[in-house]
N, C-alpha and C positions, 0 to 999 in steps of 0.2 A: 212384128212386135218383138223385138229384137232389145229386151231391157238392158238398161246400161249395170254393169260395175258401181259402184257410188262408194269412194273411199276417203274420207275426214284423212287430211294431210295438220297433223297440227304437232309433230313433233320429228325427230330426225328417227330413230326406229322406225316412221312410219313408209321412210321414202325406199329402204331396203324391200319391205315388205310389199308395195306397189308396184317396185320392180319385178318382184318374183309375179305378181299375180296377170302383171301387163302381158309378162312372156308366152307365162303361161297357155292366157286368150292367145297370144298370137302364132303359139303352134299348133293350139287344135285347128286356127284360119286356114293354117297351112303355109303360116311363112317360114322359110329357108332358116338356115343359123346367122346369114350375113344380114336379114332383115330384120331376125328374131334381136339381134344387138342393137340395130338400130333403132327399135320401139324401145330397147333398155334404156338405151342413152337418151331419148326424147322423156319418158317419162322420171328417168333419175332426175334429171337438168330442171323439169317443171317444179316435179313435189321439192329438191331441195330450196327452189323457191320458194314455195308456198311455204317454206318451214321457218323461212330465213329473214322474211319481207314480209310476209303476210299478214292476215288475222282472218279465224274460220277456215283457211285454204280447205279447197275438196277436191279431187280428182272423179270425171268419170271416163270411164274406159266403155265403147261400144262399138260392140263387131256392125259392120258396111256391108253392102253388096250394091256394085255397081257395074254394069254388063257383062255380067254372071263373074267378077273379079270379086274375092272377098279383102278387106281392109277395116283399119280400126279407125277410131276418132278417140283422139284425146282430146279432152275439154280442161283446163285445171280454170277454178273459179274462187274468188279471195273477196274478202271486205276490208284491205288494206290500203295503205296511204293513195297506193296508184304510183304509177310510172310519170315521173317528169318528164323523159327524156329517152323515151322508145327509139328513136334512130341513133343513139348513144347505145341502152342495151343491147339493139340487133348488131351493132359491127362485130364483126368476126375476130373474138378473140377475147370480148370482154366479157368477163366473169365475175359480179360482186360477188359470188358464193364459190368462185375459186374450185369448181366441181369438174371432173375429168373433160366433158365437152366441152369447155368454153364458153357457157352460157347462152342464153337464147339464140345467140347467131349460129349454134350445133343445132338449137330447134329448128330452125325456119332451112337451115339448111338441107336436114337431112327428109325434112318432111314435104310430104307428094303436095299437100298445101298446108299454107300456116296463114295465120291471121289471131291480131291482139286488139282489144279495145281494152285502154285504161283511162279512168276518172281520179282526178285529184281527191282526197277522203273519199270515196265510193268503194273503189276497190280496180280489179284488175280480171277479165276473162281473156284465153288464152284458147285456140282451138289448134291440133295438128293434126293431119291427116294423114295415114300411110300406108299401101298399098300390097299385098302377099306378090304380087305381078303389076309390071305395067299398065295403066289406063290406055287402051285406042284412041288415037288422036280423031277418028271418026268420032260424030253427033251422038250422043245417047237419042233414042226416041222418046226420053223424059223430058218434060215439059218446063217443070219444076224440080227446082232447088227445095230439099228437105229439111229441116233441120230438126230435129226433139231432143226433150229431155222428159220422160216419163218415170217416175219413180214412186216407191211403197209408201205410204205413213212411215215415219220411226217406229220401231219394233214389230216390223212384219216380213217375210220372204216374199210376198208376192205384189205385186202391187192389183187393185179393183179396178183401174184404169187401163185402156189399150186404145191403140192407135192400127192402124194399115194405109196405104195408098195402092191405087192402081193408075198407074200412066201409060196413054196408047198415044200416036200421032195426035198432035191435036186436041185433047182430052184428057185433061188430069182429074181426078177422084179421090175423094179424103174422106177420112172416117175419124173420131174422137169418142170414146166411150168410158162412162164411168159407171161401174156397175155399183148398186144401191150399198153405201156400208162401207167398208174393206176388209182385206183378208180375203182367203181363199173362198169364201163362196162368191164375193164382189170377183173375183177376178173369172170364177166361171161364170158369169154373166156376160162379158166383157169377152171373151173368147167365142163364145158362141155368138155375139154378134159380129166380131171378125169372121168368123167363120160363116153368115148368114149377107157379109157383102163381099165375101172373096165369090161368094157362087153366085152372088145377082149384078157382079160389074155393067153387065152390058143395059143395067134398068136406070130408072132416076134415082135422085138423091131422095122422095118421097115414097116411091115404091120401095127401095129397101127398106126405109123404116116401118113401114106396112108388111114386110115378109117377117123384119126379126120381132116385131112386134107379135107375130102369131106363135114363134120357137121359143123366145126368151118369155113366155109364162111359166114353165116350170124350172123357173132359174128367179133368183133374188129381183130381176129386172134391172134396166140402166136408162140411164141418160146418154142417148145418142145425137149428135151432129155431121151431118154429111154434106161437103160443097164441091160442088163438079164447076171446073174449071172450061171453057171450049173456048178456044185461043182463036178458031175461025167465025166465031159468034160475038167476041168479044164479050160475053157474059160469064156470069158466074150464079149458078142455082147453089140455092142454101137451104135445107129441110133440118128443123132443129126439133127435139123434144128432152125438157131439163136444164137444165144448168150449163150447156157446154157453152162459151162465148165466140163469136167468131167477128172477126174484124176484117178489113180490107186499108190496104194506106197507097197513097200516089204519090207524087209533088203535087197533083191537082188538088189533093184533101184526104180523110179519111170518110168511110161511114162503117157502123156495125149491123152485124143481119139478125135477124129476129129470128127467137126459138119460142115455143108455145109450153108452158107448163106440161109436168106429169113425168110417169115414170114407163120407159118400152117395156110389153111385158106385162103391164099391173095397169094403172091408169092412165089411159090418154085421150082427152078429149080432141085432140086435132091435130090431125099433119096436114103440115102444110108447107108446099115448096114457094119461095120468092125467088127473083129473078133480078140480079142487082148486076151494071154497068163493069165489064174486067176492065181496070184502066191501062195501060203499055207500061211494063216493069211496074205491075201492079202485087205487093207482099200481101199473104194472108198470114192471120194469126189468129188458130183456134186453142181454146185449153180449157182444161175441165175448172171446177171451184175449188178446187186445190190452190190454185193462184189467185190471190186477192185483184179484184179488176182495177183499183187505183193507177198504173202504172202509167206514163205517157213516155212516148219516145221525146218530146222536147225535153226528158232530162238527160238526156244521154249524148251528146255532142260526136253527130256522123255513124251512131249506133244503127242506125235505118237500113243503112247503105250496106252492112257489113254481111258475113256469110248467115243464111238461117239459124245453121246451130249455133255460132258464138250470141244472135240475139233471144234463141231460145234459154242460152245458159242464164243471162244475164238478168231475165225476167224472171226466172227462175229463184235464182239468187238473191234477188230484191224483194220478191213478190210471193213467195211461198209461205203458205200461213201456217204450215208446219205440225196441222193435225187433221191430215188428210192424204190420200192419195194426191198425185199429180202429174198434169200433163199438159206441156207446152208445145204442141208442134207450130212451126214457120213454114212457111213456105215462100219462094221469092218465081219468078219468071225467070229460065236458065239463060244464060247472054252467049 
């Protein structure tokens, strides 16, 4: 549960101050002085975009760990005209904002991955990724591609919602929880059920919700969703109680899994696990009610295809009803 940064880019003081705060995350990471400029230069280059192009621009900053390597993710997110001509801003050298790096093509260059999706009037998300140490060209034993965006209500420090995964060979595990409310007692709701499927990994998606359902009584109570992945079963078990939404998408179609009213904790009249078809490079999308469920990938042109976290930003951005906690985790099948 590794909350992100969340910083309103909406004037140029803002992009000095982003810089400092980027760096900052990236030497507690433990990145070097030669990497610590290089998260400078990526984040100055975005926000003076978002300053300069933009409408709304936000920046989020969130520290990684990927086979015990710590790294950040910049995300910058905008409700501006959109990119015409993205293989025009990526060449190397072009800069409408005339800023030290040379504009996006210093992003995409310096960063361990980068990836853009823009809409004409929609807007524009932006993801970079970048590393304290090199990535092992060796397999992760993770299954699944991550991607979230988890964030407070407006005028709160913590947010009532939390996320975790656990990935073994063959077997991914995903958790979504919004604890009743927000603010600090929603969020200790929501921690203790993190904390009540970090110690029942090896059980089912229905048996956790039956353990945090007995711990999470003397806590606010939450809404939990949990979908285990087995890539040797080709299925996908889905146990839901609340509000939390969970989807599946292919080429062959989509379908969404079913959660049963109530709250873990307080009132629940039924758990229950389903057992629904994993299809090959098959994306999940769970998120709390923070995000309005309207949203469809046919408005987004190749949005599908793209990394979890730039389609977690996007939804985000579109979809956030703006007076609640919220939480978008993606997930895709790692290639």
């Amino acid at each position: 549960m590794n909350a992100p940064v969340a910083l309103p880019i909406l004037e140029s003081s803002q992009v000095g101050e982003a810089r400092r705060i980027a760096i900052a995350i990236a030497t507690r990471l433990g990145f070097n002085e030669t990497e610590r400029g290089q998260v400078g230069i990526v984040v100055t280059e975005v926000a003076t975009n978002l300053v300069r192009h933009a409408k709304d621009g936000l920046l989020l900053l969130q520290p990684l760990t990927k086979n015990d390597i710590t790294g950040m993710e910049i995300l910058a997110l905008d409700k501006g005209p959109g990119i015409s001509n993205l293989q025009e801003c990526l060449r190397d050298g072009f800069s409408t904002a005339g800023t030290p790096g040379n504009g996006l093509g210093a992003v995409s260059r310096l960063s361990a991955f980068f990836e853009i999706h823009s809409a004409p009037n929609v807007g524009t998300a932006l993801l970079s990724r970048l590393w304290a140490s090199p990535i092992p060209a060796k397999q992760s034993n993770n299954n699944l591609e991550i991607g979230v965006v988890c964030l407070p209500m407006a005028g709160e420090e913590v947010s009532g919602d939390g996320w975790v995964t656990d990935q073994q060979p063959g077997r991914s595990l995903l958790l979504v929880t919004d604890g009743l409310g927000h603010g600090p007692l929603a969020a200790q709701a929501s921690l203790e059920a993190v904390q009540i499927f970090r110690e029942n990994v090896r059980k089912s998606p229905k048996e956790i919700i039956e353990a945090a359902h007995a711990v999470l009584r003397s806590t606010r109570g939450a809404a939990l969703a949990i979908a285990e992945v087995d890539f040797e079963r080709q299925t996908i078990r889905f146990a839901g109680v609340g509000n939390i939404a969970g989807s599946v998408f292919s080429p062959a179609g989509s379908y969404s899994m079913v959660s049963h009213n109530g709250t873990v904790g307080h009132e629940v009249r039924k758990i229950q696990e389903f057992v629904y078809q994993w299809p090959q490079g098959g994306l999940l999308v769970m998120h709390s009610d923070g995000l309005g469920t309207q949203w469809r990938f046919d408005r987004y042109a190749g949005l599908i295809t793209r990394h979890p976290s730039l389609i977690a930003g996007v939804l985000y951005r579109d979809f956030y009803r703006g007076r609640d906690d919220v939480t978008v985790l993606v997930a895709r099948e790692a290639g």
